[in-house]
PALO-192890 format. One record per residue (C-alpha): residue number from 0; residue in one letter; chain; z, x, y. Coordinates in nm, 3 decimals. Example, Ala and Ser with C-alpha at 12.3 -4.5 7.8 and 13.67 -1.06 7.14 Angstrom:
2
     n   res   chain        pz        px        py
     0     A       A     0.780     1.230    -0.450
     1     S       A     0.714     1.367    -0.106
//
This chain:
501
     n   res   chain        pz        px        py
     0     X       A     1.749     1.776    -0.869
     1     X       A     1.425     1.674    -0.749
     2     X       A     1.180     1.867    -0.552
     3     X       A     1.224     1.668    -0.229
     4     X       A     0.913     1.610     0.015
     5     X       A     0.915     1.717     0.348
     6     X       A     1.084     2.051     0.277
     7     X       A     1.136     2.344     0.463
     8     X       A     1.197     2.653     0.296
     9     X       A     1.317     2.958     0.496
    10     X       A     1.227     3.319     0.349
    11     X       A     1.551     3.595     0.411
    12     X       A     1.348     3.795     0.175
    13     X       A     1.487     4.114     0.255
    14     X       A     1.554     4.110     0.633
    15     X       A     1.911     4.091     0.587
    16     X       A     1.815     4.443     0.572
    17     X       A     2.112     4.533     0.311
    18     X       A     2.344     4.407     0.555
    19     X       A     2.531     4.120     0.436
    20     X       A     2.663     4.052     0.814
    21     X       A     2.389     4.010     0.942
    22     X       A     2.242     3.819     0.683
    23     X       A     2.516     3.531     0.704
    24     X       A     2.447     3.538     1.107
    25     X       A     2.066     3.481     1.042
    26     X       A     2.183     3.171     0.812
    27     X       A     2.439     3.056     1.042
    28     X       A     2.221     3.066     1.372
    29     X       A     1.921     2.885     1.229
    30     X       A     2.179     2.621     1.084
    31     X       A     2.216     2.528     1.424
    32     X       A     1.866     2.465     1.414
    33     X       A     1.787     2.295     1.158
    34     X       A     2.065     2.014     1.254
    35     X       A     1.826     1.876     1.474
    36     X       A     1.507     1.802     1.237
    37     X       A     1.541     1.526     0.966
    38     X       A     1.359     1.765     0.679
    39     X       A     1.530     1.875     0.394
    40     X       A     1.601     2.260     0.455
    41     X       A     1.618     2.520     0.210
    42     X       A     1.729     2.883     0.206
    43     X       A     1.580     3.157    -0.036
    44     X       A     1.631     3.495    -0.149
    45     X       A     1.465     3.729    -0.370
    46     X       A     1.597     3.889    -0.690
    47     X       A     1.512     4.189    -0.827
    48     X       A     1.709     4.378    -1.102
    49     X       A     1.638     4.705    -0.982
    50     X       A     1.759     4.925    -1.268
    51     X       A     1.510     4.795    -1.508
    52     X       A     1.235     4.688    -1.210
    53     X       A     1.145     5.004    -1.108
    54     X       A     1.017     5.233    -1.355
    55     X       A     1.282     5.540    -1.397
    56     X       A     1.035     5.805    -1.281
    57     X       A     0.970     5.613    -0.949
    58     X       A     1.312     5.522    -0.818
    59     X       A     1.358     5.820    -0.571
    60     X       A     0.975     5.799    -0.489
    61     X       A     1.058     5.735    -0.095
    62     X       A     0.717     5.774     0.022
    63     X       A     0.617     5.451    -0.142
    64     X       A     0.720     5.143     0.129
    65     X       A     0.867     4.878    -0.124
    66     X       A     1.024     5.128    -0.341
    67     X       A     1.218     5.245    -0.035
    68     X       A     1.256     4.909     0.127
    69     X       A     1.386     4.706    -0.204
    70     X       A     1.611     5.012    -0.258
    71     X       A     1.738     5.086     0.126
    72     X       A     1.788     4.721     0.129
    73     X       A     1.968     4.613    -0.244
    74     X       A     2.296     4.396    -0.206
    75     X       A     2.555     4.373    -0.458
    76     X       A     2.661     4.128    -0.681
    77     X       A     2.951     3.988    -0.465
    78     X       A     2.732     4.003    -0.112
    79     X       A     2.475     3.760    -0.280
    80     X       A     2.715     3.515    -0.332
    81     X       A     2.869     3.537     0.006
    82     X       A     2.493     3.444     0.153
    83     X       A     2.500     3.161    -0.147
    84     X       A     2.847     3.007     0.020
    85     X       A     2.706     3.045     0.342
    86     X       A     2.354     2.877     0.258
    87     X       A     2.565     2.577     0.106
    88     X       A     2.792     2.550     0.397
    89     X       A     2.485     2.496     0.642
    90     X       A     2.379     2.234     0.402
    91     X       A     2.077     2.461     0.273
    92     X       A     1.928     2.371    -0.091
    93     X       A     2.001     2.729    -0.239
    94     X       A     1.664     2.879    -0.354
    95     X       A     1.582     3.183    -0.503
    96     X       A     1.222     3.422    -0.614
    97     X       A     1.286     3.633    -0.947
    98     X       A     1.090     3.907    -0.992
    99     X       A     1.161     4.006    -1.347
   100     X       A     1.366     3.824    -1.641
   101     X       A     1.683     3.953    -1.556
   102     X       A     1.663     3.781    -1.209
   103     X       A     1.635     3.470    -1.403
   104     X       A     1.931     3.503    -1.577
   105     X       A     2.120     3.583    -1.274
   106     X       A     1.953     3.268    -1.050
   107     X       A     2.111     3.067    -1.325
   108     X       A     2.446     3.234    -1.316
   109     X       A     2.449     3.205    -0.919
   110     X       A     2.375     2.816    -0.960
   111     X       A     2.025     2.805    -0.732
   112     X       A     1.927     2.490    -0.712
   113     X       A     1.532     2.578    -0.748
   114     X       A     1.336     2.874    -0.823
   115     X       A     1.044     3.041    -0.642
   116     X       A     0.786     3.190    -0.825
   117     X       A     0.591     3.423    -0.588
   118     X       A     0.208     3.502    -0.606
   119     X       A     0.252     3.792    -0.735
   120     X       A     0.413     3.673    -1.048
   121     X       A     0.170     3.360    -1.113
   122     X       A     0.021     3.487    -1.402
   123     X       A     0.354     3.679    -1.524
   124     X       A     0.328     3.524    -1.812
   125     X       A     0.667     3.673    -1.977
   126     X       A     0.859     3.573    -1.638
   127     X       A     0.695     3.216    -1.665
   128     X       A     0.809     3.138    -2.014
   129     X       A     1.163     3.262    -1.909
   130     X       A     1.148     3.041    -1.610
   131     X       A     1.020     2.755    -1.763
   132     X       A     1.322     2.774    -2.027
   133     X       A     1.554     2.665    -1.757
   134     X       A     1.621     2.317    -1.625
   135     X       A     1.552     2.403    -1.314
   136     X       A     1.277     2.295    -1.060
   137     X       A     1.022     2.540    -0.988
   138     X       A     0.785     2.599    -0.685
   139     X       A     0.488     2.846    -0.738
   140     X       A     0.268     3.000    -0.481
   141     X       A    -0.080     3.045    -0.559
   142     X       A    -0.229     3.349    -0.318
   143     X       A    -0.534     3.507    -0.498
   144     X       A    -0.552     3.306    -0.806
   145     X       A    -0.804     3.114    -0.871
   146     X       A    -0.889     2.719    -1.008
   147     X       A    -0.914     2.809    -1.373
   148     X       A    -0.534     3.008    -1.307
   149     X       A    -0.392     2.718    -1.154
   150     X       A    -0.548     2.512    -1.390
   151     X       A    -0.383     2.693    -1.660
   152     X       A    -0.036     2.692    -1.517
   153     X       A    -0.024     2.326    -1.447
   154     X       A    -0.138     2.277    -1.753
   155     X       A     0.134     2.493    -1.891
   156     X       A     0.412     2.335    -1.675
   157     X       A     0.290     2.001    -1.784
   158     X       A     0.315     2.009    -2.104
   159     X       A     0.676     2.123    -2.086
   160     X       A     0.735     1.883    -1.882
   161     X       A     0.844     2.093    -1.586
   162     X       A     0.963     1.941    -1.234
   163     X       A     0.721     2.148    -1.065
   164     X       A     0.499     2.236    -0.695
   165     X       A     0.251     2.440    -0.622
   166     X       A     0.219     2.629    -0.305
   167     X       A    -0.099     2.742    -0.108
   168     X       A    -0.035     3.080     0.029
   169     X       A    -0.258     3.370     0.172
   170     X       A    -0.087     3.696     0.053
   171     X       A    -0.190     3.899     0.382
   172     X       A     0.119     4.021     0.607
   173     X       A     0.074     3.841     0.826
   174     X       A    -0.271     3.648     0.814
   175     X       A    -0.564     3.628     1.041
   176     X       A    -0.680     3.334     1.115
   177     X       A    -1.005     3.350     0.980
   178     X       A    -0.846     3.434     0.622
   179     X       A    -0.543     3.091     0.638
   180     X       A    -0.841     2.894     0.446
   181     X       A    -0.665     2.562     0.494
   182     X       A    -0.963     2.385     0.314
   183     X       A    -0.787     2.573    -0.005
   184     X       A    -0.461     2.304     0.057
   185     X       A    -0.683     2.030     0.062
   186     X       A    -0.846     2.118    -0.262
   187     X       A    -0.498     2.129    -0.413
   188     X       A    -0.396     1.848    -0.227
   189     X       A    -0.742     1.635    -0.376
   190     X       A    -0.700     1.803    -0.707
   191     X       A    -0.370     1.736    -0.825
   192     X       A    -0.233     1.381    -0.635
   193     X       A     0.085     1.347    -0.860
   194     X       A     0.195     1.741    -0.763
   195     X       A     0.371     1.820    -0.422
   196     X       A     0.159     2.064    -0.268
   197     X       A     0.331     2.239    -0.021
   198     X       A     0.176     2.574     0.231
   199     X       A     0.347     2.920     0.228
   200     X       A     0.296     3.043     0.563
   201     X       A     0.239     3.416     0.664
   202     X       A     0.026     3.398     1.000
   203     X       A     0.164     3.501     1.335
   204     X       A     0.485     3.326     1.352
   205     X       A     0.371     3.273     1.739
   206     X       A     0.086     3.036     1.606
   207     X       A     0.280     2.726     1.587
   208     X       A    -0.010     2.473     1.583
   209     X       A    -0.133     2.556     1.202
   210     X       A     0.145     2.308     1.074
   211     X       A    -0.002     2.040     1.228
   212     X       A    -0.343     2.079     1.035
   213     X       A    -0.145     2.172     0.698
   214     X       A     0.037     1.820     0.693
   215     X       A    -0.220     1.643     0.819
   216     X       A    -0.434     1.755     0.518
   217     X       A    -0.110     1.669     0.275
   218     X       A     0.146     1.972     0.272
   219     X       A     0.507     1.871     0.192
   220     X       A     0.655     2.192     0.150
   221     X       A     0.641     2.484     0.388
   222     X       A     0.789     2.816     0.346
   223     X       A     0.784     3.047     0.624
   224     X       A     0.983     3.417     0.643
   225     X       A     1.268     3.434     0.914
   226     X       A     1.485     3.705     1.069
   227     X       A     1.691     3.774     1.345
   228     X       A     1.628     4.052     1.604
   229     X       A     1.882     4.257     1.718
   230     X       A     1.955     4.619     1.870
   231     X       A     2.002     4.767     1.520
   232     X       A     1.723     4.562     1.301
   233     X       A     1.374     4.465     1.442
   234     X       A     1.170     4.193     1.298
   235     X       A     0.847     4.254     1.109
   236     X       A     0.530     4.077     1.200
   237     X       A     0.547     3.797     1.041
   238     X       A     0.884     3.674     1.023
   239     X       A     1.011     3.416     1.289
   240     X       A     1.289     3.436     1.507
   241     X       A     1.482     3.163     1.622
   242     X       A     1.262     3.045     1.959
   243     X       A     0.983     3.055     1.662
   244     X       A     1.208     2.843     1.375
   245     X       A     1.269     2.650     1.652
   246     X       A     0.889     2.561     1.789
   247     X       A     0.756     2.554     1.446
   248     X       A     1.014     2.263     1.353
   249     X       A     0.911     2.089     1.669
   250     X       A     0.601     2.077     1.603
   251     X       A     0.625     1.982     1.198
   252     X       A     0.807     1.664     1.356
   253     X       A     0.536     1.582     1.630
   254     X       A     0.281     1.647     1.353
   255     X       A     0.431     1.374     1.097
   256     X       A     0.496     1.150     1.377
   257     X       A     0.127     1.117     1.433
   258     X       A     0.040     1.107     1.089
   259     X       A     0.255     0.776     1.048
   260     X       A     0.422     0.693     0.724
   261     X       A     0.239     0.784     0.375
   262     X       A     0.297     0.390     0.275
   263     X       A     0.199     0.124     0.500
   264     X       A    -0.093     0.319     0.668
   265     X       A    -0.262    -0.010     0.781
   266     X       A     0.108    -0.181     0.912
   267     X       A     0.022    -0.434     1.207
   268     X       A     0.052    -0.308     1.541
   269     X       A     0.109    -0.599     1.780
   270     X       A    -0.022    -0.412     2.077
   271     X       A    -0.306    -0.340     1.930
   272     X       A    -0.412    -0.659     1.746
   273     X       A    -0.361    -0.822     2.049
   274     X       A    -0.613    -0.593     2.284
   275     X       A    -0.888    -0.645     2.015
   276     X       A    -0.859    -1.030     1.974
   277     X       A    -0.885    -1.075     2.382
   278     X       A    -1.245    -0.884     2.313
   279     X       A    -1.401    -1.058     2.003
   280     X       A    -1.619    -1.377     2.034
   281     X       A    -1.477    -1.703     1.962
   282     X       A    -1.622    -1.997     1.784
   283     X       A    -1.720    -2.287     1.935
   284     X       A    -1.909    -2.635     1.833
   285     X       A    -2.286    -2.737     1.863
   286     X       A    -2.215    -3.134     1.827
   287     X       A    -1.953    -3.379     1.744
   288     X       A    -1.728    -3.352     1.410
   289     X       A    -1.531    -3.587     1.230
   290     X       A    -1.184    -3.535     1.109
   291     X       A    -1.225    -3.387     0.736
   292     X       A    -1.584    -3.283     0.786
   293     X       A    -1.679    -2.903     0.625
   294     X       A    -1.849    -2.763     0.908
   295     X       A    -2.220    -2.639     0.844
   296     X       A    -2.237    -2.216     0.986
   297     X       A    -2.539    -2.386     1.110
   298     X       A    -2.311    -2.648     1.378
   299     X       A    -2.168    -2.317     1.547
   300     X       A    -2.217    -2.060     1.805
   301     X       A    -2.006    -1.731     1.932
   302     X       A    -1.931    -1.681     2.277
   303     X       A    -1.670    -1.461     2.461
   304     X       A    -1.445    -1.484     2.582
   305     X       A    -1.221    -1.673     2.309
   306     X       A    -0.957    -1.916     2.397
   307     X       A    -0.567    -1.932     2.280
   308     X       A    -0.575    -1.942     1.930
   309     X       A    -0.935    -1.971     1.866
   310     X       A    -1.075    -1.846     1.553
   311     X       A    -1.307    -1.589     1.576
   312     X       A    -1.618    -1.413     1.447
   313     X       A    -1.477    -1.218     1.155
   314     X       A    -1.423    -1.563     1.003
   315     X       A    -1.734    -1.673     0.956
   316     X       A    -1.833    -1.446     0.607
   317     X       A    -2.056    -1.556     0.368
   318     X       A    -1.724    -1.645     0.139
   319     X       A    -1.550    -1.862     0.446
   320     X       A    -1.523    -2.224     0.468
   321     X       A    -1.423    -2.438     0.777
   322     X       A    -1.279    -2.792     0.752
   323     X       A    -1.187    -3.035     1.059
   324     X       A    -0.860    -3.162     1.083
   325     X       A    -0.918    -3.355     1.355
   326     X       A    -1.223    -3.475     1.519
   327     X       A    -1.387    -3.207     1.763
   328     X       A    -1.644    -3.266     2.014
   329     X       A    -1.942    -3.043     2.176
   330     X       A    -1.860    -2.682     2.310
   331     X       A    -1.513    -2.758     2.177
   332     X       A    -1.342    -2.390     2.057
   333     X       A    -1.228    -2.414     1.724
   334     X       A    -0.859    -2.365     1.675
   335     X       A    -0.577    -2.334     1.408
   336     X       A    -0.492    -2.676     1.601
   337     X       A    -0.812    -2.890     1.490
   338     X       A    -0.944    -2.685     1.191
   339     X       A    -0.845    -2.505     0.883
   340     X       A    -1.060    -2.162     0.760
   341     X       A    -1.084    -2.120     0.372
   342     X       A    -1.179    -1.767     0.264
   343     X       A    -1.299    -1.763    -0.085
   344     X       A    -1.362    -1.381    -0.107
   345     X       A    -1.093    -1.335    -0.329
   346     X       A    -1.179    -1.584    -0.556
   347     X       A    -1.558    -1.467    -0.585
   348     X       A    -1.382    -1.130    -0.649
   349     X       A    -1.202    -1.284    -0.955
   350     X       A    -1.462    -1.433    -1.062
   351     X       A    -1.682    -1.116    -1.109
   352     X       A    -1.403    -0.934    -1.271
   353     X       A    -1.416    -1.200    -1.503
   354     X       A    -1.760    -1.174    -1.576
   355     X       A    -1.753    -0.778    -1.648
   356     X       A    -1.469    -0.810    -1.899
   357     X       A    -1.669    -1.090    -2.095
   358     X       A    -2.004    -0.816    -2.049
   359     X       A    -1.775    -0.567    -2.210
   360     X       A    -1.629    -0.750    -2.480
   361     X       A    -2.000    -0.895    -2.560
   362     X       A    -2.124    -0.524    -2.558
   363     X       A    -2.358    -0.606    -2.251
   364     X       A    -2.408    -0.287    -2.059
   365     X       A    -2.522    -0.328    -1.716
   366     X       A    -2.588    -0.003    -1.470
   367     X       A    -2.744    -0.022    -1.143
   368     X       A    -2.837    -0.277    -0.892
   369     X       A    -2.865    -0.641    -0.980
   370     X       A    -2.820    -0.988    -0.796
   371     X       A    -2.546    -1.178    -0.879
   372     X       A    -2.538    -1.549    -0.815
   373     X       A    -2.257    -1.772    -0.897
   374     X       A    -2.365    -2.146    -0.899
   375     X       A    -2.026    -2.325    -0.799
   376     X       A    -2.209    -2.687    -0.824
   377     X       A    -1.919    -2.926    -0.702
   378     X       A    -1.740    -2.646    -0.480
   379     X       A    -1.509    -2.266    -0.580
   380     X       A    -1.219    -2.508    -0.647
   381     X       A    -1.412    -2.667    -0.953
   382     X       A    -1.635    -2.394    -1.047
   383     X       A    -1.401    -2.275    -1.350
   384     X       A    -1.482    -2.730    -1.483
   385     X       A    -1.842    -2.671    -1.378
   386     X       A    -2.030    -2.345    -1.298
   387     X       A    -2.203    -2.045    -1.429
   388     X       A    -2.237    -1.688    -1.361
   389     X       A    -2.645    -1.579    -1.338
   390     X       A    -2.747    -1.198    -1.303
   391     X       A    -3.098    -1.153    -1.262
   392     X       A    -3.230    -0.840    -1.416
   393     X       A    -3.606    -0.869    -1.336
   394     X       A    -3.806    -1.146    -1.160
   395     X       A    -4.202    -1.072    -1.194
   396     X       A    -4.498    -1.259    -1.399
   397     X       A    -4.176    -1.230    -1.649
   398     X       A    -3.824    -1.311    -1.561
   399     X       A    -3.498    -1.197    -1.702
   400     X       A    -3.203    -1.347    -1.663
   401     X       A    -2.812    -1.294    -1.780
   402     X       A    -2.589    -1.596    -1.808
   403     X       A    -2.212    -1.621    -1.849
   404     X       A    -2.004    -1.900    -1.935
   405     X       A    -1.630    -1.882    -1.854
   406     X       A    -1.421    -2.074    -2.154
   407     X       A    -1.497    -2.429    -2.141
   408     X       A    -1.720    -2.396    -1.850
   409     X       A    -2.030    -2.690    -1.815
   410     X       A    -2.381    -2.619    -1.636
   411     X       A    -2.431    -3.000    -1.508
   412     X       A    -2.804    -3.147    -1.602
   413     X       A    -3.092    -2.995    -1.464
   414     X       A    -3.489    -2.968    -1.519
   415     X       A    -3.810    -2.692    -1.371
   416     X       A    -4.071    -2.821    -1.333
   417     X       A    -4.288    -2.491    -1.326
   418     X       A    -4.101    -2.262    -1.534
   419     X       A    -4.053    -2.257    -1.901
   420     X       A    -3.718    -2.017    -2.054
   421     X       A    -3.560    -1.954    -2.378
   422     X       A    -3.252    -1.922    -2.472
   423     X       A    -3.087    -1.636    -2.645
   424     X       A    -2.740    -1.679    -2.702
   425     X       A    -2.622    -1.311    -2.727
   426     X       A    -2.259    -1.424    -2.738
   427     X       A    -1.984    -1.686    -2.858
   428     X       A    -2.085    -2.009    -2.879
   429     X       A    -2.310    -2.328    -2.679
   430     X       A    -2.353    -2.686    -2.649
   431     X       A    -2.682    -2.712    -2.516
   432     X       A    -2.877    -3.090    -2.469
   433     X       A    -3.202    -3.153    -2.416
   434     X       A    -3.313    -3.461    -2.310
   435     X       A    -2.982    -3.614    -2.400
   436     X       A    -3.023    -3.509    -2.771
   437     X       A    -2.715    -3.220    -2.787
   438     X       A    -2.655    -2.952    -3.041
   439     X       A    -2.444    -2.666    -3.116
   440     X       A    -2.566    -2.302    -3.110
   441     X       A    -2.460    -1.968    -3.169
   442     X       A    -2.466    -1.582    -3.125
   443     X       A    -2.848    -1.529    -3.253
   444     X       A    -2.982    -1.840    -3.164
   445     X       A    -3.317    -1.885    -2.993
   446     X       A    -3.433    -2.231    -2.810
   447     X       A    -3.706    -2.251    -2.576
   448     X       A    -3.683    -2.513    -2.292
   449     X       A    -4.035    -2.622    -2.177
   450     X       A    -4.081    -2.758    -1.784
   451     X       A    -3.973    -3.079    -1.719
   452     X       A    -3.683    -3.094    -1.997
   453     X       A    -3.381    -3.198    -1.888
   454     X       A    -3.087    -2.927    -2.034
   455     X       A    -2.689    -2.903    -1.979
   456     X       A    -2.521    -2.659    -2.161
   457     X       A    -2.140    -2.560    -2.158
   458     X       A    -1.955    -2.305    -2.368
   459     X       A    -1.655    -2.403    -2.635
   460     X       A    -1.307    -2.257    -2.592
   461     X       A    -1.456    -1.883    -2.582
   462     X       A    -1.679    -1.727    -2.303
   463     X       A    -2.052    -1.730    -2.352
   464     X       A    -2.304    -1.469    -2.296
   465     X       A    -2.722    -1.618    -2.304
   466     X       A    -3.033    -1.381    -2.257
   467     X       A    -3.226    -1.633    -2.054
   468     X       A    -3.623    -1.508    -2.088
   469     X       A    -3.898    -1.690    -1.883
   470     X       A    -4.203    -1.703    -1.657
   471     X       A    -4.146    -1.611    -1.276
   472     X       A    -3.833    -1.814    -1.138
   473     X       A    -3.965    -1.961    -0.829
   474     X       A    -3.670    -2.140    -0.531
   475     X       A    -3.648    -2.457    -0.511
   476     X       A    -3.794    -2.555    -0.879
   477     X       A    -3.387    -2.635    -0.994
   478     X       A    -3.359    -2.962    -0.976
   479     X       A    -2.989    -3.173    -1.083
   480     X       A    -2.959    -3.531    -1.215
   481     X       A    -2.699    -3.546    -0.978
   482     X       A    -2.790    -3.617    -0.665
   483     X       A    -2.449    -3.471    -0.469
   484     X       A    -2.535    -3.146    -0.600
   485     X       A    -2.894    -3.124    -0.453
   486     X       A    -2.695    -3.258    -0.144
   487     X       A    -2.475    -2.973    -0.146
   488     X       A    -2.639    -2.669     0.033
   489     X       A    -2.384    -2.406    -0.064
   490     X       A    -2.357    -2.485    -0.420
   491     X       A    -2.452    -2.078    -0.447
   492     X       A    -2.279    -1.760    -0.384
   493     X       A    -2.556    -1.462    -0.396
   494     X       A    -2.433    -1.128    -0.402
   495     X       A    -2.629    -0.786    -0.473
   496     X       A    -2.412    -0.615    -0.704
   497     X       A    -2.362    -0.261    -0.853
   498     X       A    -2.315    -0.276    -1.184
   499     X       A    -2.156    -0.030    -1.427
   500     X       A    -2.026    -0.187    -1.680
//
């Protein structure tokens, strides 16, 4: 099996208190619990092989608490397995700690369906190799260890490819607040994303809330030690009862409820979209428009509050476009009815992926801060026909300029009339004209282009990649031959642009 998420592992440890009885009543009242949350439920036990555990000069020491408590407390063979039938009947995942190699041998003999490995035993090296043998999932709790220790056993469970999670856990019965060091889960939790992380509790079992904060920072397995009261057994501190069991559940489910699924964190909510649009500004006309027209940014206003259906502020980005499909007169709110929003973000995004691959394949290395500007001279939806990619490294008494040509991509004709560039093509191959007079050119080429020629240039089936080195670029000294594109004010997409490529 899997380690499922959202699991809930209850800790018998040894508060059956050597009495099978009342061992199968604590598993059969908190069955009735458990019914009622939709978690996966476990139930676990510790094995010890207490012949061979406890060092032969030791085993009547009384005065030393877990010597007398593992002895006073040791089930036989048969009573195990009556708690095992028990756990299964409730619909528990069977789960069991071994403390020595023996243990092992006997979890796999008893058929539990995952093993515990306690914090205690994280760097029992000898007891990890015999677990790790078996095909068995394995949850480890980390009290006291540190990154490098963790580091080491992941890396050790990893490379055997192990179904495995790791548990934070404070080994201090039971835990002060000040010591639960939640912040520890979230550094699991950020360190390893592809491990379930889960949170072995031992804090007062009357502080109920600390679930809430270990889930919401990513725990999906929780372990917490149970008992029963009664007039012959009393609980220790930091073992629930069933009130406890029953609050601490509770609040698990109000906790993920909150949180929301772990896919489809930004889902629409109806309610919600619908409060916001009644508050945003709508977008409205300046003067007249024909049917077909692509509204200038510079023909519209925002005003609140919007109208039915009218498209609002967030559309007007620097990567939006806004055709008429009808016409639409003064102070007229523009609608999905008489007008159609183009967003071109996504394109522009494609487009600069496209440019770093060709940087990297051309062994251009680019790091820091540079403007991008991608010169889309007959609109986006013909920019791959004609177009060109331009990142200016430095613009002073000197300029420097990148260029990149997408395959088969043409820069139209142009001409400066103050500023003189050459060309370096740094890779694949050109067509460049001047004055009409064309030529091809490749990697390692060099052409100057005085003021006042007229140049196109367009790349062959491969990308492009030109050094362009020059006096001061200075706005408005492009001019085209074609008089649309000096028409068209938005022929340019300027971004500033982190580069790390």
């Amino acid at each position: 099996m899997n380690i499922p998420k959202k699991l809930f592992v209850l800790e018998m440890a040894n508060n059956h208190m050597g009495d099978v009885n009342h061992g199968i009543k604590i598993i059969n009242e908190i069955g009735k619990i458990t019914k009622k949350y939709p978690f996966h439920f476990g139930f676990k036990l510790q094995y010890r092989d207490l012949n061979t555990f406890i060092h032969k000069s030791f085993k009547k020491r009384n005065d030393l608490k877990f010597i007398k408590r593992f002895s006073k407390t040791k089930l036989k063979e048969n009573e195990f397995k009556k708690l095992i039938k028990c756990m299964k009947r409730n619909n528990f995942i069977p789960i069991c700690t071994p403390f020595d190699e023996k243990s092992v041998d006997k979890i796999i003999k008893h058929k539990f369906e995952i093993i515990k490995i306690a914090s205690c035993s994280f760097n029992d090296w000898p007891l990890i190799e015999k677990i790790s043998k078996t095909n068995k999932p394995i949850i480890a709790s980390t009290a006291g260890a540190t990154s490098n220790e963790i580091e080491r056993v992941v890396n050790f469970f990893t490379n055997r490819n192990k179904n495995f999670a790791l548990m934070h856990c404070v080994a201090e019965y039971p835990t002060p607040k000040n010591k639960i060091n939640l912040n520890r889960l979230k550094y699991l939790v950020n360190k390893y994303p592809d491990i379930i992380i889960g949170y072995s509790t031992h804090e007062d079992p009357q502080d109920i809330n600390i679930i809430s904060q270990a889930i919401s920072m990513g725990a999906n397995i929780f372990e917490k030690h149970v008992g029963l009261e009664s007039k012959k057994y009393k609980l220790n501190k930091y073992s629930a009862n069933l009130l406890q069991v029953d609050k601490w559940l509770k609040k698990a489910r109000d906790a993920y409820s909150k949180c929301g699924p772990e896919t489809g964190v930004f889902r629409k909510n109806l309610n919600e979209l619908k409060s916001l649009n009644s508050l945003k500004r709508g977008i409205f006309l300046k003067k007249k428009v024909k049917n077909g027209t692509t509204i200038s940014k510079n023909n519209l206003y925002l005003a609140f509050p919007p109208r039915s259906n009218q498209i609002t502020a967030e559309s007007l980005s620097k990567y939006s476009e806004i055709k008429a499909k009808k016409n639409i007169n003064k102070d007229q709110a523009l609608t999905s009815k008489n007008c159609k929003v183009f967003n071109n973000r996504k394109k522009i995004e494609q487009i600069i992926e496209k440019t770093k691959n060709i940087l990297k394949k051309s062994n251009q290395f680019l790091l820091g801060k540079y403007d991008l500007e991608i010169s889309h001279h007959y609109g986006l939806e013909k920019f791959y026909q004609f177009g060109l990619i331009m990142i200016t490294i430095l613009n002073r008494d000197y300029c420097k300029k990148i260029l990149v040509l997408l395959p088969g991509q043409k820069h139209p004709e142009q001409w400066h009339n103050i500023k003189e560039e050459t060309f370096h093509v740094l890779y694949g191959k050109i067509y460049l004209k001047l004055n009409g007079i064309g030529k091809n050119y490749s990697a390692g080429s060099l052409i100057t282009i005085k003021p006042k020629t007229k140049h196109e240039f367009s790349s062959s089936k491969g990308a492009a990649v030109i050094e362009e080195i020059s006096t001061t670029h200075v706005k408005k000294d492009s001019f085209y031959s074609d008089r649309n594109i000096m028409k068209n004010m938005n022929r340019k997409t300027n971004i500033s642009y982190h580069w790390n490529v």
